[in-house]
C-alpha positions as CSV (number, residue, x, y, z in Angstrom):
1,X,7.6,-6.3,-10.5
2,X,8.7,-7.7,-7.4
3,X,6.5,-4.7,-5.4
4,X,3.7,-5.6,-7.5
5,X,3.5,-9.2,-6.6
6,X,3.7,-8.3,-2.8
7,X,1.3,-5.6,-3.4
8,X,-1.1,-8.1,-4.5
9,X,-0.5,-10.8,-1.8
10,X,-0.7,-8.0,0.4
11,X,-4.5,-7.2,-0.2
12,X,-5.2,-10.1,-0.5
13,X,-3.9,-11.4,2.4
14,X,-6.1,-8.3,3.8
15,X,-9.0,-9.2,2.5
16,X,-8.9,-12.4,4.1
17,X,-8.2,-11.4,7.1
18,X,-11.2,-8.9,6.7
19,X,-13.2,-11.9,6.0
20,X,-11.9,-13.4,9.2
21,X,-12.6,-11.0,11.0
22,X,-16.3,-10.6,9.9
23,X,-17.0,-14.2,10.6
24,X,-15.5,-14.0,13.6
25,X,-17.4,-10.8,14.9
26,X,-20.6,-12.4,13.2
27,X,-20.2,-15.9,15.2
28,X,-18.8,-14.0,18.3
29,X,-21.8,-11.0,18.5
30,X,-24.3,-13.9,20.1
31,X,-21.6,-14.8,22.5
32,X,-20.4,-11.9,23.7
33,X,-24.0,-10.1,24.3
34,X,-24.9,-13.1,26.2
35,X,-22.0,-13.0,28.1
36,X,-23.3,-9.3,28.5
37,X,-26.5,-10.1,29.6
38,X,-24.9,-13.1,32.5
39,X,-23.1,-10.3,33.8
40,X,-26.1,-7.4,34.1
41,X,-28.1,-10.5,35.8
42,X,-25.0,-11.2,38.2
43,X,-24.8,-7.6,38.9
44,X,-28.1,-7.0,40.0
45,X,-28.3,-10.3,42.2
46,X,-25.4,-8.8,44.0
47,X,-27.0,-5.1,43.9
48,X,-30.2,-6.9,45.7
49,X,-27.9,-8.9,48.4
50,X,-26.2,-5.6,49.1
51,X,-29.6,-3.9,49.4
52,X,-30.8,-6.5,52.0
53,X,-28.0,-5.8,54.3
54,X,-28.0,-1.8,53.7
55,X,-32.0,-2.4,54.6
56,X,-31.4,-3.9,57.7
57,X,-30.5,-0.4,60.1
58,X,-33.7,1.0,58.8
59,X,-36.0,-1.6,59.9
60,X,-34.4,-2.2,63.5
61,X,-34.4,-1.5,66.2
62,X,-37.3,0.6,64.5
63,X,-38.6,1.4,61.1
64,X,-36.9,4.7,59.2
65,X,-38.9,5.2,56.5
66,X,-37.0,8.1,55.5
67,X,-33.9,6.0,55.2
68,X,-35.8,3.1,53.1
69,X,-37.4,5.4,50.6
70,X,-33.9,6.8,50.2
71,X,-32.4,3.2,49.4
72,X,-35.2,2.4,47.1
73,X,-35.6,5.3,45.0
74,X,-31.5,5.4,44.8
75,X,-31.4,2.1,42.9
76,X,-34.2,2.8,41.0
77,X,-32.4,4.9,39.3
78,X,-30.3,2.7,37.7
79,X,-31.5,2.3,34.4
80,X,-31.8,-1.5,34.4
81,X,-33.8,-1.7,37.3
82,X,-37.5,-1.4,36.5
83,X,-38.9,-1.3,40.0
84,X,-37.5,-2.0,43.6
85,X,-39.0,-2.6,47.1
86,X,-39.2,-3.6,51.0
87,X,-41.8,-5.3,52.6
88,X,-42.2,-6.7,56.0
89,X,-42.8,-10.6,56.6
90,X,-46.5,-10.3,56.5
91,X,-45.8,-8.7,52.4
92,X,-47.0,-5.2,53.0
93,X,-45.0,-2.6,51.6
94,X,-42.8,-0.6,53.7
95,X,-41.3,1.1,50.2
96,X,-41.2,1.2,46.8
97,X,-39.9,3.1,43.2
98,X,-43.3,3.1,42.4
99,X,-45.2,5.7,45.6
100,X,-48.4,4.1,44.6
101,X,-47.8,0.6,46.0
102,X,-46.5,1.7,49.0
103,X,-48.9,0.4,51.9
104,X,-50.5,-2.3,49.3
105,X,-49.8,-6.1,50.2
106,X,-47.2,-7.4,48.1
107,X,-49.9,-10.6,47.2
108,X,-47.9,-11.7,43.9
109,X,-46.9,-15.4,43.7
110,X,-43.2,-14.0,42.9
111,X,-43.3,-11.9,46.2
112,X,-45.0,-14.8,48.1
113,X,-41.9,-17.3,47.0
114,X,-39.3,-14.5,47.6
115,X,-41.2,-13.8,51.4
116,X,-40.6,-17.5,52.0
117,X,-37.2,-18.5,50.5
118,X,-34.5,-18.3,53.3
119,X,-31.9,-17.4,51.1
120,X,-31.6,-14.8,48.0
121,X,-33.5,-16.0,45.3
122,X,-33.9,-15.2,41.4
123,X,-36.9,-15.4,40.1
124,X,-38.7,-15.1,36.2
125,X,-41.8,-14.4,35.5
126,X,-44.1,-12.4,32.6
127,X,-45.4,-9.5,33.2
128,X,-49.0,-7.9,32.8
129,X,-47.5,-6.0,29.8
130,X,-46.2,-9.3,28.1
131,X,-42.3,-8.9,29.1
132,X,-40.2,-10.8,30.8
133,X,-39.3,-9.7,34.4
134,X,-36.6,-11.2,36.6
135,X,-36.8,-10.7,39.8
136,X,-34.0,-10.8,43.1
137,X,-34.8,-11.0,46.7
138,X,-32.6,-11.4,49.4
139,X,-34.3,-11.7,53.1
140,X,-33.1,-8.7,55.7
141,X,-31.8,-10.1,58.4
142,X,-30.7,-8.9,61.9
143,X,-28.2,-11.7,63.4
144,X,-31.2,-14.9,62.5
145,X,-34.2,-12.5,63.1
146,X,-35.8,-11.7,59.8
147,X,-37.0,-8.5,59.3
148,X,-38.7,-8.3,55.9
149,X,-37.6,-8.8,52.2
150,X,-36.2,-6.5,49.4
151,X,-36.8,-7.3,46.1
152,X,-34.8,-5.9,42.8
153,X,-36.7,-6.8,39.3
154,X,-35.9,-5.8,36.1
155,X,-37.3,-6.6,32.6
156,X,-36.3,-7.7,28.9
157,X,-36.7,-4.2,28.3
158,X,-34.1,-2.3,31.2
159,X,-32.2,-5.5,30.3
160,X,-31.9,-4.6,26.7
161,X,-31.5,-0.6,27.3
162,X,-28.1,-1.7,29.4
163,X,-26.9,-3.9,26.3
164,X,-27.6,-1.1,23.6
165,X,-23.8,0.2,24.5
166,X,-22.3,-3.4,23.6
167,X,-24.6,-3.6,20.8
168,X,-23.8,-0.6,19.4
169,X,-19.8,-1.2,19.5
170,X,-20.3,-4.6,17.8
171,X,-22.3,-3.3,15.0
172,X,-19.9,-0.4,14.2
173,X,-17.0,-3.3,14.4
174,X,-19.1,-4.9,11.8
175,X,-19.4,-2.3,9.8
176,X,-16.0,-1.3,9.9
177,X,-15.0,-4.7,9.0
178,X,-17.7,-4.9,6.2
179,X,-16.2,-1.4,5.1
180,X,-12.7,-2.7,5.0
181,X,-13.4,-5.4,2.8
182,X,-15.7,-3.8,0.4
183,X,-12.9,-1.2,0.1
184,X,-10.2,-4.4,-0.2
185,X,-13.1,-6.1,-3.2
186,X,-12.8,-2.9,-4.9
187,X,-8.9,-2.5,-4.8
188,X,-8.5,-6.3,-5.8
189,X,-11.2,-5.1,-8.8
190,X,-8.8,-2.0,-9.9
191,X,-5.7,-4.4,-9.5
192,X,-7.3,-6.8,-11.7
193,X,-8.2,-3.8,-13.9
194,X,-4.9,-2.9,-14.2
195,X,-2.7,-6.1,-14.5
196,X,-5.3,-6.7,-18.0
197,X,-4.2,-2.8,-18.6
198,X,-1.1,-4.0,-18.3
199,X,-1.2,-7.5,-20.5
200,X,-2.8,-5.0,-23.0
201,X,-0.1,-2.7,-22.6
202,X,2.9,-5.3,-23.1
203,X,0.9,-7.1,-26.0
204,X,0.1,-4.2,-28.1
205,X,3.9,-2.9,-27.2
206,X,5.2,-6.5,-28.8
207,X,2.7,-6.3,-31.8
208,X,4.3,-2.8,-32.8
209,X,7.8,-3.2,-31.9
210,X,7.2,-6.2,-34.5
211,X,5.7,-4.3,-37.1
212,X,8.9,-1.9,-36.7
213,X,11.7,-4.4,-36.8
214,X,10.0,-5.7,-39.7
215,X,9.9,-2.4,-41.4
216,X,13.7,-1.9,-40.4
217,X,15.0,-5.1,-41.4
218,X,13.1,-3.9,-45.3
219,X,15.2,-0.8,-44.6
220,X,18.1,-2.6,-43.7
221,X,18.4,-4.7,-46.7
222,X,17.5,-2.0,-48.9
223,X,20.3,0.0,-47.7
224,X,22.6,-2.6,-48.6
225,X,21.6,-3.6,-51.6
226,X,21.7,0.2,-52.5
227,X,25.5,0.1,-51.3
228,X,26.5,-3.4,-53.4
229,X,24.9,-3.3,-56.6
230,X,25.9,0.5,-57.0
231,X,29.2,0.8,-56.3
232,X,30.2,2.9,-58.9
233,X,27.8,5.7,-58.1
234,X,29.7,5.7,-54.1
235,X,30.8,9.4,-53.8
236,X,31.5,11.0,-50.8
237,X,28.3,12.8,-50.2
238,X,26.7,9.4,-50.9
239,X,28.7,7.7,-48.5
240,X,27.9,10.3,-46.0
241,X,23.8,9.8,-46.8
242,X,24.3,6.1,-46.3
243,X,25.8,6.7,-43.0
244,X,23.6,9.2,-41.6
245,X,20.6,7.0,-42.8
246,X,22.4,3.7,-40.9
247,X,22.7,5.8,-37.7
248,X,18.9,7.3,-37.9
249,X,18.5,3.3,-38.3
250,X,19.7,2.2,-35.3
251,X,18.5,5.1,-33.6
252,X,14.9,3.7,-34.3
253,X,16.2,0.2,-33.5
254,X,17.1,1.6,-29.7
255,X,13.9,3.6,-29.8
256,X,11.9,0.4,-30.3
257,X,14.0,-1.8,-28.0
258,X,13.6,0.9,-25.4
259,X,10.3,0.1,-25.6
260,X,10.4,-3.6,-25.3
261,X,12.7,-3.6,-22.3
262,X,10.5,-1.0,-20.5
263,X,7.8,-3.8,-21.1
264,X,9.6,-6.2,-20.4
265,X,11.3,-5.0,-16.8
266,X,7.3,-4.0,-15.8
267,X,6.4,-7.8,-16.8
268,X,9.4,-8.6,-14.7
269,X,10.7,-10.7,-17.4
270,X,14.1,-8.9,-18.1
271,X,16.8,-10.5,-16.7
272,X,20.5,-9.3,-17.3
273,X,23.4,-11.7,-18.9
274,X,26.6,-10.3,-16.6
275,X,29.6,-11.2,-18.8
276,X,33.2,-9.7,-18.4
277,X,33.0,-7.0,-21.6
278,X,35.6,-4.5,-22.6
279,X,33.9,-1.1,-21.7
280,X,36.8,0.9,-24.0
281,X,36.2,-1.3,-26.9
282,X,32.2,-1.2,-26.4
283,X,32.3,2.9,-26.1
284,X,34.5,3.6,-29.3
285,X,31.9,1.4,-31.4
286,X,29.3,3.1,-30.6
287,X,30.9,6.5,-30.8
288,X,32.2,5.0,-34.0
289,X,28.7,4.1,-35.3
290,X,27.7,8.0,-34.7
291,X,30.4,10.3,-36.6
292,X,28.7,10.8,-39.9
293,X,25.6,12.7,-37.6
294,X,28.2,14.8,-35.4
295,X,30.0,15.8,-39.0
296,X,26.6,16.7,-40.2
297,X,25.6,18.9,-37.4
298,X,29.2,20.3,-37.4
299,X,29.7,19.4,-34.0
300,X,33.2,19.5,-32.4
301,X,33.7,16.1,-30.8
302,X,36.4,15.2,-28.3
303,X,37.0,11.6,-27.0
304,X,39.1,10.5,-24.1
305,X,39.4,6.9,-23.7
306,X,42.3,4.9,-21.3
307,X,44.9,3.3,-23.6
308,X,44.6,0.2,-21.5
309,X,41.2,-1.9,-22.3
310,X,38.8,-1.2,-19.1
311,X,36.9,-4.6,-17.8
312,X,33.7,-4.2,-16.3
313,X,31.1,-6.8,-15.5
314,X,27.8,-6.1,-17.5
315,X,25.0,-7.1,-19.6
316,X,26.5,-6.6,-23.1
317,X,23.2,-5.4,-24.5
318,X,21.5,-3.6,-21.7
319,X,25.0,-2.0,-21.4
320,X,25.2,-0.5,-25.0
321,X,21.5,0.5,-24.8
322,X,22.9,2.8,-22.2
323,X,25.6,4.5,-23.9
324,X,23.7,4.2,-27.4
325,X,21.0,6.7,-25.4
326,X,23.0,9.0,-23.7
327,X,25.2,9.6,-26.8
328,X,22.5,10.3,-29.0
329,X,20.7,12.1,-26.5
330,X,24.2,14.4,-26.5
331,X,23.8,14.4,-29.7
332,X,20.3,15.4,-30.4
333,X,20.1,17.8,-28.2
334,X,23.5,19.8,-29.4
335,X,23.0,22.4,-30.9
336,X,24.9,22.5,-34.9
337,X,28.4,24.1,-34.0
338,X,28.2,22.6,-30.4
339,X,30.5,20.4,-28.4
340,X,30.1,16.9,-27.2
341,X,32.9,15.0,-25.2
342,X,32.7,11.6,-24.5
343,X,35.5,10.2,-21.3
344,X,36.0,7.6,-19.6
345,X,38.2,7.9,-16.0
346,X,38.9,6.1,-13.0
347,X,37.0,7.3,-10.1
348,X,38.7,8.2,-7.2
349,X,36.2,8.9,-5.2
350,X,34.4,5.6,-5.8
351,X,37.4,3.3,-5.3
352,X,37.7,0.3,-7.8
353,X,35.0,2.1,-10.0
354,X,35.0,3.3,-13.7
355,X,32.9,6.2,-15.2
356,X,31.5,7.1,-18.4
357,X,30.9,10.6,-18.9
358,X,29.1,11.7,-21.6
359,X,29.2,16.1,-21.6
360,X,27.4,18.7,-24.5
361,X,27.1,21.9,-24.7
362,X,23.9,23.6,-25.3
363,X,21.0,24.7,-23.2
364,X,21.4,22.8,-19.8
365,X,18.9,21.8,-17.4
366,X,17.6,23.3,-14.6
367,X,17.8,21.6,-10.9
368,X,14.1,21.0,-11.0
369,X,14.3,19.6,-14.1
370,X,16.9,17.3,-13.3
371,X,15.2,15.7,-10.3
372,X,12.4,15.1,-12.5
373,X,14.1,13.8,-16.0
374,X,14.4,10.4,-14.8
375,X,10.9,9.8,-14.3
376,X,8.8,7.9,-17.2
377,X,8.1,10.2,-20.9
378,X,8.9,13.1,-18.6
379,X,11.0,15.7,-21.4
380,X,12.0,19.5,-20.5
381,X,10.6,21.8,-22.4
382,X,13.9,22.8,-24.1
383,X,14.1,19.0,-24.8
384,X,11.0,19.3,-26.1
385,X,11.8,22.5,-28.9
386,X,15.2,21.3,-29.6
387,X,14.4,17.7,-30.6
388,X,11.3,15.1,-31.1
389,X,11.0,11.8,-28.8
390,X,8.5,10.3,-26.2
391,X,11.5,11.0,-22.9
392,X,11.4,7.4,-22.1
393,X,15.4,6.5,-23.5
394,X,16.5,8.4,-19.8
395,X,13.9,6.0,-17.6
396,X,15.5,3.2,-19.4
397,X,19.0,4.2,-18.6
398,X,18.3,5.0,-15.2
399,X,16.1,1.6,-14.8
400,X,19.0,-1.0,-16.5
401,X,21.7,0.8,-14.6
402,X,20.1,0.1,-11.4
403,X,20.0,-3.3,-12.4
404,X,24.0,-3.3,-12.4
405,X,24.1,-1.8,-8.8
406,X,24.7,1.5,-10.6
407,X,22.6,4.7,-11.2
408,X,22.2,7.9,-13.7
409,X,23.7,10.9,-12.3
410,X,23.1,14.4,-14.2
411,X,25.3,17.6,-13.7
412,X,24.0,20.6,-15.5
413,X,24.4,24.3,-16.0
414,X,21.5,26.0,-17.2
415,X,22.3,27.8,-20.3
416,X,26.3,26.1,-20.6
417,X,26.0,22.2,-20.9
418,X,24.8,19.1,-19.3
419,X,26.5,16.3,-18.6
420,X,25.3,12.5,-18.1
421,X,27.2,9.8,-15.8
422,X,27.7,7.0,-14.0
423,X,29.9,4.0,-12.6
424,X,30.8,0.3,-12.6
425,X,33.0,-1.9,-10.6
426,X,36.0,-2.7,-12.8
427,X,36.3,-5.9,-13.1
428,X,39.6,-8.5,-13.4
429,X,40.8,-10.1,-16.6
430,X,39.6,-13.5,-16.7
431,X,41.2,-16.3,-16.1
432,X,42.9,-18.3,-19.1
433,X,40.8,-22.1,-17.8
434,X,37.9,-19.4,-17.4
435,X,38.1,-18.4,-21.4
436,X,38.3,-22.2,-22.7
């Protein structure tokens, strides 16, 4: 349960940072593309001030126009810069991107301003086709002589070619962000799905394992009225029915409160009692509880339990749930004529530990199987011919164990027997002040 809740805080923890994130690149995307567009317009202003002083060899001590063209017609083609061009001080054109314009007097009020201003200048202007230009001149200078004036100019249209890149990355940001929390909407939709799955699960689970305690408190009673108002009809085959009938009763009762507990631990409402119980005492009832159905299926039982009592620290309940399944899983699935052995020992290899074995011969499992048996209504298929059952009694073991730091461990040998364990600290007698 524990994983679910972070599972949930996780996404949506997720989705709000998703959410974040898209505001953020939403707010930021104006920001950053003009911060984009300050830095194209710095760069050219400095491309048109390196220009002026690259100009300057060409035009003195005498003009090379070779040289010029080459300068001009290198920068234009840099893909923001729409056209570039020299002129000497009385504006005629010395060189341009554009061969048409070159002898033409440069006449426009942009190149008249640029001709005049002693320093490099930026300029903005509209264009005859309706878009914005900007426009940087820097004067050529040799020592204070000026020589003539070259002029950079771009417009709103080179300008927004060089952005496309930037513009590009932020939408696919955005996209990816928008993509992230779509998928995150529709993972919180299927969580939501499945916790009302699950509410629907654990209510209809309550409903019937009500309907069956009901019937098997009927049963119950009937049984025992059966036994006191008819005592002189008790025979030994009688006796025998009445037992067999109380086991297949409380084999129902742990059926159904398998059940419940498996809804219950995925609700993450079970919670475990620990009290000092005498593991001994708690095995031989059980065991106890079982003999009419192993005389029955003439089974040869053998039982080896210490002669001192054996403490452990455990949830009375949970605890007997545990051997209830494993025993009547040994004994289900023994054949008639078989062998089931019940021990207890001290482990040595697990210091301060005590283990339950519970051993019966029969078909075995296979080592695939066994990696597998402890998973949820997952049966072998010689479980499955030799007995009837939904495979959960095994999860629930393994589950409720865990819970007592503890785990179900399975030894088998295909076609001999299989044998079902596990171990729990022993615990110390309590204290007299402890038992008042």
């Amino acid at each position: 349960m524990q994983i679910k809740k972070f599972r949930d805080m996780s996404v949506n923890v997720f989705f709000l940072i998703s959410l974040c994130v898209l505001l953020v690149i939403a707010a930021a995307s104006g920001f950053i593309l003009e911060a984009e567009r300050d830095s194209a317009l710095d760069y050219t202003r400095m491309r048109a001030e390196i220009f002026a002083k690259r100009a300057a060899p060409a035009l003195f001590p005498r003009t090379d126009i070779f040289s010029l063209h080459f300068l001009v017609n290198t920068l234009a083609l840099e893909k923001i810069i729409k056209y570039s061009l020299v002129s000497d001080q009385a504006g005629r054109v010395l060189s341009h991107s554009n061969p048409e314009c070159i002898g033409d007097t440069d006449g426009s009020r942009e190149g008249v301003t640029a001709r005049n201003s002693k320093t490099p200048l930026a300029q903005e202007f509209k264009g005859a086709d309706g878009l914005g230009y900007y426009y940087f001149s820097s004067p050529v200078l040799i020592g204070k002589k000026r020589l003539g004036t070259v002029a950079l100019a771009m417009n709103s249209e080179t300008l927004g070619e060089s952005l496309a890149s930037t513009r590009q990355k932020l939408v696919i940001i955005f996209l990816a962000a928008v993509a992230a929390m779509l998928l995150l909407w529709q993972l919180r939709a299927f969580m939501r799905e499945e916790r009302r799955s699950a509410a629907l699960k654990s209510a209809m689970v309550h409903t019937v394992s009500h309907e069956f305690n009901n019937a098997l408190t009927v049963i119950d009673a009937a049984v025992f009225m059966l036994e006191e108002t008819e005592p002189k009809k008790t025979t030994p085959a009688r006796t025998e029915l009445f037992r067999t009938l109380e086991f297949e009763r409380k084999s129902l009762g742990r059926y159904v409160k398998n059940i419940l507990n498996e809804a219950r631990m995925e609700a993450g409402r079970f919670k475990l009692e620990k009290k000092t119980l005498a593991l001994r005492d708690l095995v031989a009832g059980i065991v106890y509880s079982m003999e009419g159905l192993l005389r029955q299926k003439k089974i040869t039982f053998a039982l080896e339990l210490p002669e001192k009592r054996v403490l452990v620290a455990a949830d009375k309940e949970a605890l007997s749930l545990v051997i209830s399944n494993l025993l009547g899983n040994a004994v289900k699935y023994t054949p008639a004529g078989g062998r089931v052995s019940v021990r207890m020992a001290a482990d040595a290899p697990k210091a301060g530990r005590i283990t339950f074995y519970a051993e019966n011969s029969g078909r075995g499992i296979s080592p695939e199987e066994i990696r597998k048996i402890k998973e949820e209504f997952y049966r072998t298929e010689d479980g499955k011919a030799a007995a009837s059952g939904f495979g959960l009694g095994l999860r629930i073991c393994n589950e409720m164990l865990l819970l007592h730091g503890s785990e179900l461990e399975i030894s088998s040998e295909p076609g001999k027997s299989s044998c079902f364990y596990f171990s729990l600290a022993a615990a110390e007698e309590p204290r007299a002040n402890e038992q008042a």
